[in-house]
C-alpha positions as CSV (number, residue, x, y, z in Angstrom):
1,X,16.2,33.2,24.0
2,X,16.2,29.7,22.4
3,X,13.2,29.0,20.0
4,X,11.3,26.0,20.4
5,X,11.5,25.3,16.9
6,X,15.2,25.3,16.1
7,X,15.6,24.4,11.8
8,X,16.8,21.0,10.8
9,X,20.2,21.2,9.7
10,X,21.1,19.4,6.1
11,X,22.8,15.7,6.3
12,X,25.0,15.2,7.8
13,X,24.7,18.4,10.2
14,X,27.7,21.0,9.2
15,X,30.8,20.0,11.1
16,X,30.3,16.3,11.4
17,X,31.8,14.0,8.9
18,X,30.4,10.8,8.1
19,X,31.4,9.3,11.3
20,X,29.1,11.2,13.3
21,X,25.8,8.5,13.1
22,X,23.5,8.9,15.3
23,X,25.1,6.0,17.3
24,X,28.2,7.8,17.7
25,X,26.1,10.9,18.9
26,X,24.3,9.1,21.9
27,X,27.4,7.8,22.8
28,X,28.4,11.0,23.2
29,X,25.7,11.5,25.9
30,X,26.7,8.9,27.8
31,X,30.4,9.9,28.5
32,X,32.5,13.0,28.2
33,X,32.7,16.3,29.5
34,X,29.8,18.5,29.6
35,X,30.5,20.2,26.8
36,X,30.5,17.0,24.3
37,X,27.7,15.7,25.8
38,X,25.7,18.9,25.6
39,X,26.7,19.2,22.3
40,X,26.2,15.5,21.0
41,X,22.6,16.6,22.5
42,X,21.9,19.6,20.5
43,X,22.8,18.0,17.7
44,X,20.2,14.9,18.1
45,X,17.3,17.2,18.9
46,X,18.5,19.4,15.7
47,X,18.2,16.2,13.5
48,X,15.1,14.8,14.7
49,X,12.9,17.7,16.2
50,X,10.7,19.4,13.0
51,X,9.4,15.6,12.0
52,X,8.5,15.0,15.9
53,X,7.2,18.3,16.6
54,X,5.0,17.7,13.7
55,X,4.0,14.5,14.6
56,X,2.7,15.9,18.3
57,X,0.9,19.1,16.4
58,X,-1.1,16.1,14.7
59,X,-1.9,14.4,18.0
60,X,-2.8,16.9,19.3
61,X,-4.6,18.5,16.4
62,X,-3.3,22.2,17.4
63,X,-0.3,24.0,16.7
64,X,0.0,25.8,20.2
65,X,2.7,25.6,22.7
66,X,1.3,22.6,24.2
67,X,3.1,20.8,20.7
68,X,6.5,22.4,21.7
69,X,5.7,20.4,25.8
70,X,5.1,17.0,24.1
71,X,8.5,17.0,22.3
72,X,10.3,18.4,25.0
73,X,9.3,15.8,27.0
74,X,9.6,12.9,23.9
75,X,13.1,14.1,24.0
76,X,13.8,13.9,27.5
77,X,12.7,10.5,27.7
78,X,14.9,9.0,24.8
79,X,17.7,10.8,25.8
80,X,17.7,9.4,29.0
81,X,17.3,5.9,27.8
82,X,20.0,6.2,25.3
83,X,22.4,7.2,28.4
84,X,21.4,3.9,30.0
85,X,23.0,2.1,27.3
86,X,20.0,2.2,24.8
87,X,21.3,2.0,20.9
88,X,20.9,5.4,18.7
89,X,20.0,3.7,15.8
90,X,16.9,4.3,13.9
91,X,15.7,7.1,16.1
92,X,13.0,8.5,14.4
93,X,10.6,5.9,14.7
94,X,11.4,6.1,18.5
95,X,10.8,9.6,19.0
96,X,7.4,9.3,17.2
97,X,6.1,6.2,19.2
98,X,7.1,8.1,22.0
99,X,5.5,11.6,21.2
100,X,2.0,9.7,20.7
101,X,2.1,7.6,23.9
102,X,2.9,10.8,26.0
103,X,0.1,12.8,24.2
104,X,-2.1,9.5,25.1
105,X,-1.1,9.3,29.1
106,X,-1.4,13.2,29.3
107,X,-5.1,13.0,28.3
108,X,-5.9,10.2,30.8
109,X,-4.6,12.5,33.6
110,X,-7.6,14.9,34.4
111,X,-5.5,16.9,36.7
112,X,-3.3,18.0,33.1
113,X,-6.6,18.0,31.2
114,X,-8.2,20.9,33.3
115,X,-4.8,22.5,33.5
116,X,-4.2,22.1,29.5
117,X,-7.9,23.0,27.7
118,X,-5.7,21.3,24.2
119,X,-5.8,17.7,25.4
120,X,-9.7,17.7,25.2
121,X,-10.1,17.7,21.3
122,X,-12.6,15.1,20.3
123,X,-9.9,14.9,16.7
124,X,-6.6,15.2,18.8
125,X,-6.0,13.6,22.9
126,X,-9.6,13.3,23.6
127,X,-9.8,10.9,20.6
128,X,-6.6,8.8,21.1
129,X,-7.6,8.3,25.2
130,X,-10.9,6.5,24.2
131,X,-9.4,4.5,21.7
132,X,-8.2,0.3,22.7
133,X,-5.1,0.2,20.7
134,X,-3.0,2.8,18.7
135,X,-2.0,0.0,16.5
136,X,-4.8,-1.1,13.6
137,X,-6.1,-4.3,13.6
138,X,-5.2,-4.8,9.6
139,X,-1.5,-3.9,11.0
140,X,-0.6,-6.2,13.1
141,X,1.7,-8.1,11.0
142,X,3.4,-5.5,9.3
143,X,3.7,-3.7,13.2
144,X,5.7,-7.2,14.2
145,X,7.5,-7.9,11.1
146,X,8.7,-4.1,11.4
147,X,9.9,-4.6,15.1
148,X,11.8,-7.3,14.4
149,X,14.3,-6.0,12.0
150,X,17.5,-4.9,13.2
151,X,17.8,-1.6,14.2
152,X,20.0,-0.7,11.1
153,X,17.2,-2.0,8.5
154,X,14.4,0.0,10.5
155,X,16.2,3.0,10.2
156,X,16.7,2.8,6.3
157,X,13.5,1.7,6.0
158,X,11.6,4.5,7.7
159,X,13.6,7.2,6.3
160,X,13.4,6.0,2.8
161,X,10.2,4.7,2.7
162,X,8.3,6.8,5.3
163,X,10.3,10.1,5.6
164,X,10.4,9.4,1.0
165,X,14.2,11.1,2.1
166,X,17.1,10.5,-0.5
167,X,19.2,7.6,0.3
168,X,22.1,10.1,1.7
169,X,19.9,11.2,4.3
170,X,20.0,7.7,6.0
171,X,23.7,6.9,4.7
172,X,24.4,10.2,7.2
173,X,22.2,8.7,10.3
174,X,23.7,6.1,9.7
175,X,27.4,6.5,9.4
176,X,27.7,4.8,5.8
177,X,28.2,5.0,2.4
178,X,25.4,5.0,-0.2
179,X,25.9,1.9,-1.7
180,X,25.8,-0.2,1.1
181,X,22.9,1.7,2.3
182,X,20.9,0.7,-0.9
183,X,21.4,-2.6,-0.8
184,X,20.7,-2.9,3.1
185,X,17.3,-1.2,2.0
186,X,16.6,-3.6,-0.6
187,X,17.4,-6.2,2.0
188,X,15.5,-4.8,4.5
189,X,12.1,-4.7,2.1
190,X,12.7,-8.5,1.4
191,X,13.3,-9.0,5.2
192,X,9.6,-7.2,6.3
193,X,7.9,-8.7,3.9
194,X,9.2,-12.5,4.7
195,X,8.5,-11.4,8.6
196,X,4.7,-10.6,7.6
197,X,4.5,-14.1,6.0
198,X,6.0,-15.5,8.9
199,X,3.6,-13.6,11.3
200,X,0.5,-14.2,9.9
201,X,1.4,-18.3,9.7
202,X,2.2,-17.8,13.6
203,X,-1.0,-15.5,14.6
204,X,-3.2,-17.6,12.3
205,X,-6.5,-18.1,14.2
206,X,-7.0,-21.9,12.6
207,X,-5.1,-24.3,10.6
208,X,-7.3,-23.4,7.2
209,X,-5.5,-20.2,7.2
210,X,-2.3,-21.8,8.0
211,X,-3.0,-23.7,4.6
212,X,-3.6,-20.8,2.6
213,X,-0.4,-19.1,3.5
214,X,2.3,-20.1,1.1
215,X,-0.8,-19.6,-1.6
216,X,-1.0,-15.9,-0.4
217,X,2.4,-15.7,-0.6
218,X,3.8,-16.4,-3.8
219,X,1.4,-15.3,-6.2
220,X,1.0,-11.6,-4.5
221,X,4.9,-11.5,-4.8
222,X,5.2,-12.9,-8.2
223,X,2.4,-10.4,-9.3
224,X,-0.3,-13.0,-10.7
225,X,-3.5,-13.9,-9.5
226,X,-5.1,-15.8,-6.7
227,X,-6.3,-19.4,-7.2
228,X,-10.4,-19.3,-7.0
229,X,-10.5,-21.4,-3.4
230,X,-8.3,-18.7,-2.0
231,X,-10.1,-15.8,-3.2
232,X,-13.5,-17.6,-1.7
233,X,-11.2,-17.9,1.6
234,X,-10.4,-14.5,1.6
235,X,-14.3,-13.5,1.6
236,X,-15.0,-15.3,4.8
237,X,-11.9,-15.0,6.7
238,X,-11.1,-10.9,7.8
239,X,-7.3,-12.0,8.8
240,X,-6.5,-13.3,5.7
241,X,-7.8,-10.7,4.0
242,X,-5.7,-8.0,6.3
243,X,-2.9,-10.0,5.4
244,X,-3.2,-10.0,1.4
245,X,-3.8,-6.3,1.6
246,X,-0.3,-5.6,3.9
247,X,1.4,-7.7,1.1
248,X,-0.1,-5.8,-1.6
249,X,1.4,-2.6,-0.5
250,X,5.0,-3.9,-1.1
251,X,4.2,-3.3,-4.8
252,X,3.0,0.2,-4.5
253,X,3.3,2.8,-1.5
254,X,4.8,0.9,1.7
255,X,5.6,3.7,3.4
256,X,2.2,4.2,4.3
257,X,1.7,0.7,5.2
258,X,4.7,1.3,7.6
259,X,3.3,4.5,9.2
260,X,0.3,2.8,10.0
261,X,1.8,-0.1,11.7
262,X,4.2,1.9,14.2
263,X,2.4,5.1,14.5
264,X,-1.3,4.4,13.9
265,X,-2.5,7.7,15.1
266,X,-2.4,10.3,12.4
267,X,0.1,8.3,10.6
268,X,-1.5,9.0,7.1
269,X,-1.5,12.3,7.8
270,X,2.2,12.6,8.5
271,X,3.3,10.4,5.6
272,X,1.6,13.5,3.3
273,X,3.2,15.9,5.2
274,X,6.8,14.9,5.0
275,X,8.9,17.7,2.6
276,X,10.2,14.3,0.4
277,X,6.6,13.3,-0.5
278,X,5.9,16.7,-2.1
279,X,9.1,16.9,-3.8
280,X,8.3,13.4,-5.1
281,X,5.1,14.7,-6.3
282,X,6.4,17.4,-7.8
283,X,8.9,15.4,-9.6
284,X,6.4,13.1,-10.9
285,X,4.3,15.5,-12.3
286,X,7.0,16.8,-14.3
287,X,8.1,13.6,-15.2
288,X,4.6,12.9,-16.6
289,X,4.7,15.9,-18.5
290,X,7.9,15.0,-20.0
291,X,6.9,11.4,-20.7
292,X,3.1,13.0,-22.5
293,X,1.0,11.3,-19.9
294,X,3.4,8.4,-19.5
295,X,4.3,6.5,-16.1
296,X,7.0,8.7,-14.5
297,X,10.2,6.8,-13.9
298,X,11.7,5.5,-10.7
299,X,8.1,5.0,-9.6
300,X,6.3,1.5,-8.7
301,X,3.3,0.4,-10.5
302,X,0.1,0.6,-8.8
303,X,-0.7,-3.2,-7.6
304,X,-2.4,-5.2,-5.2
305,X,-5.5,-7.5,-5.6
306,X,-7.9,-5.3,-7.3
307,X,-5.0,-3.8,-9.5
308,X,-4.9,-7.1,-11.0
309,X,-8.4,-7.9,-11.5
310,X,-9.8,-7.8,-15.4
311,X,-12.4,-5.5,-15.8
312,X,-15.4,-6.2,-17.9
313,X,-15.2,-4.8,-21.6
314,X,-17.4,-2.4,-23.4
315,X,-20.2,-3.9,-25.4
316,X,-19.1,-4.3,-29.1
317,X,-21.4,-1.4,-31.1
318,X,-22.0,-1.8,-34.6
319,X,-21.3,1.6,-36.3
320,X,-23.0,2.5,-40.1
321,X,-21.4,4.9,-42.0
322,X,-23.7,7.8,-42.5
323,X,-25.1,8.3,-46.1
324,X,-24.2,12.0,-48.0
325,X,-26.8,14.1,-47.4
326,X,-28.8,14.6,-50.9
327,X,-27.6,11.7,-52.7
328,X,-30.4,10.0,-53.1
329,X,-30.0,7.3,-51.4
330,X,-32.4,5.6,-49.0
331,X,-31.3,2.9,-45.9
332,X,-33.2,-0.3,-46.5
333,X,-34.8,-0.8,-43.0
334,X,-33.5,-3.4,-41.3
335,X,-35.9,-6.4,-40.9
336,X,-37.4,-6.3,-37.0
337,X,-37.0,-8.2,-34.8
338,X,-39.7,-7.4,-32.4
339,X,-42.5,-9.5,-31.1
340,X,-45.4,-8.0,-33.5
341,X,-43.0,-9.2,-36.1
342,X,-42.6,-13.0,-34.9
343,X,-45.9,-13.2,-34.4
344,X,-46.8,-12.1,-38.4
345,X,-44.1,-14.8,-39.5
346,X,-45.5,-18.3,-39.9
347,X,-43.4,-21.2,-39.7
348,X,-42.1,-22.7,-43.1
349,X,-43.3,-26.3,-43.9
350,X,-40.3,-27.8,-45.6
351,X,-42.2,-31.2,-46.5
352,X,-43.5,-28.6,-48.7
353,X,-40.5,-28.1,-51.1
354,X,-39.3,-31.6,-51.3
355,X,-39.1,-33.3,-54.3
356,X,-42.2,-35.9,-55.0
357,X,-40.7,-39.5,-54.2
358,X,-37.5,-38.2,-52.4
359,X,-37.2,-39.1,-48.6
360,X,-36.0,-36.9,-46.2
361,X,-32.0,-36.4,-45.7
362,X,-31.8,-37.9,-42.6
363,X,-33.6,-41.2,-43.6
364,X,-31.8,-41.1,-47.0
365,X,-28.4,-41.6,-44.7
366,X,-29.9,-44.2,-42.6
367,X,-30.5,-46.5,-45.4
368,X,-27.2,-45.8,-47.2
369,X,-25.4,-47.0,-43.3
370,X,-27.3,-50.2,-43.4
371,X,-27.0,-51.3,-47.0
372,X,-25.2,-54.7,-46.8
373,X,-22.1,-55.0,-49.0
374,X,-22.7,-56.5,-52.5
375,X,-26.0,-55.6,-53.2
376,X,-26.8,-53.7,-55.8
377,X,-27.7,-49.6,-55.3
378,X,-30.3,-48.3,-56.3
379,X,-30.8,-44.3,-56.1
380,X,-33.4,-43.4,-53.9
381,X,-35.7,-40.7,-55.4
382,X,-35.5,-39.6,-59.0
């Protein structure tokens, strides 16, 4: 008996060289005899079914065999597109989108809802029917700019970023060699983040914010700070403020900025339960240990707007060294400065102390500015 839950295979699955993408696979479904398609099929749900079967147990918020249905029938339905002539590329993403908006149309049938008692969890089905739109509104940009990458870039994107897999494990979805594959990534980063500027210049709701968007732009991606008429912008206008926070994430985590933009649903919670992010946890912490304390390497700095923002310093404090104990010596008091002590002090009359005959300084210096030239001085005061 087959188990719902077959193990992911390493990359590239054993017996396929680097040829065998995931391209070449669903072509494989599409024509041959029965035996290469069904196994071109058993080797595309072996890839992608432990990351989509967890991705339903999180919609659905329960682990039972309801899960195993909703992937089943994920599966079903991108198989059968990718025999219509569909591309295999970037998969993944796909299979997720699809898992969530079966979960979603499930719960709106009562009919299944009485039949299955799991699609009635106020945290899982129940939760996702009531809400408008799977996709935040603070997303929007990134969701577009994502969806309009070639296929290629979206799968590097999401399996390196998202997935936090090593660059082989895309190189072997994909059919290709490392190298290239890092450089279409960095390509692909530069590409999302020039499609979120270019979305939020297109969606903007007035021409003010259309103004401000070269002066988001380049300062978040140079890593300074924003001029003082765009920060006051970005307190009264929510969309521009959605969009300076989607381009902050390109200097810190963007995978989850990612997640949330195609998934929506639950999408923090898968990023933190992918097996790459606690290996790169792990990895860090020994890194930081190695480093005593130090930033581990390979990793971004923390940024974004409020990364960048000086906090206030301490208070200078006066210290006194303390006095040896039986020495002798006594601290003179410092003179207070309290009101009791103002009010004892009287105020000095100066005219008091000035020599007899000797006018005041500033007269003294009036007189000696208006003497003509060629008269005689004559000292004023003894």
């Amino acid at each position: 008996m087959l188990t719902p839950q077959p193990p992911r295979p390493p990359y590239p699955p054993p017996g396929s060289g680097p040829g065998e993408s995931d391209e070449s696979l669903a072509a494989g479904t599409r024509s041959g005899t029965d035996g290469e398609v069904a196994q071109s099929t058993a080797l595309l749900i072996a890839r992608h079914w432990q990351p989509v079967h967890d991705y339903a147990v999180i919609c659905l918020a329960s682990s039972t065999g309801i899960a195993a249905m909703v992937t089943t029938a994920a599966f079903h339905q991108v198989l059968d597109r990718l025999k219509l002539g569909e591309p295999g590329t970037a998969l993944r993403p796909r299979l997720l989108v699809t898992v969530r908006d079966t979960v979603r149309q499930w719960a709106a049938d009562d009919d299944l809802s009485g039949v299955l008692p799991d699609l009635g969890k106020p945290a899982g089905a129940r939760g996702m029917r009531a809400a408008k739109s799977m996709t935040p509104e603070n997303r929007l940009l990134a969701e577009r700019a994502f969806q309009g990458l070639p296929p290629v870039a979206r799968c590097v994107l999401w399996h390196a970023e998202v997935e936090a897999e090593p660059i082989t494990v895309a190189a072997g979805l994909l059919g290709m060699d490392t190298d290239t594959v890092a450089a279409v990534r960095e390509q692909a980063r530069q590409k999302l983040r020039e499609g979120c500027v270019r979305a939020h210049r297109d969606l903007a709701p007035s021409k003010e914010c259309r103004f401000y968007n070269r002066l988001l732009d380049v300062p978040i991606g140079r890593g300074g700070d924003l001029l003082p008429d765009v920060r006051r912008h970005l307190d009264a206008c929510r969309y521009c403020r959605a969009a300076a926070e989607q381009l902050g994430h390109f200097e810190g985590d963007l995978g989850v900025l990612l997640a949330e933009a195609v998934l929506g649903w639950g999408a923090r919670r898968y990023v933190e339960s992918r097996p790459g992010r606690a290996a790169q946890r792990t990895a860090g912490l020994r890194g930081s240990a190695r480093h005593r304390g130090g930033r581990p390497r390979g990793t971004r700095r923390a940024g974004g707007l409020l990364a960048r923002m000086p906090s206030p310093r301490p208070p200078r404090t006066r210290c006194r060294p303390a006095l040896p104990e039986g020495s002798g010596h006594r601290r003179r008091p410092r003179r207070g400065r309290s009101a009791d002590h103002a009010a004892r002090r009287r105020p000095v009359d100066r005219r008091r102390h000035r020599r007899p005959g000797r006018l005041p300084r500033h007269r003294r210096h009036g007189l000696l500015r208006r003497r003509l030239p060629g008269r005689p001085h004559r000292p004023l005061g003894p």
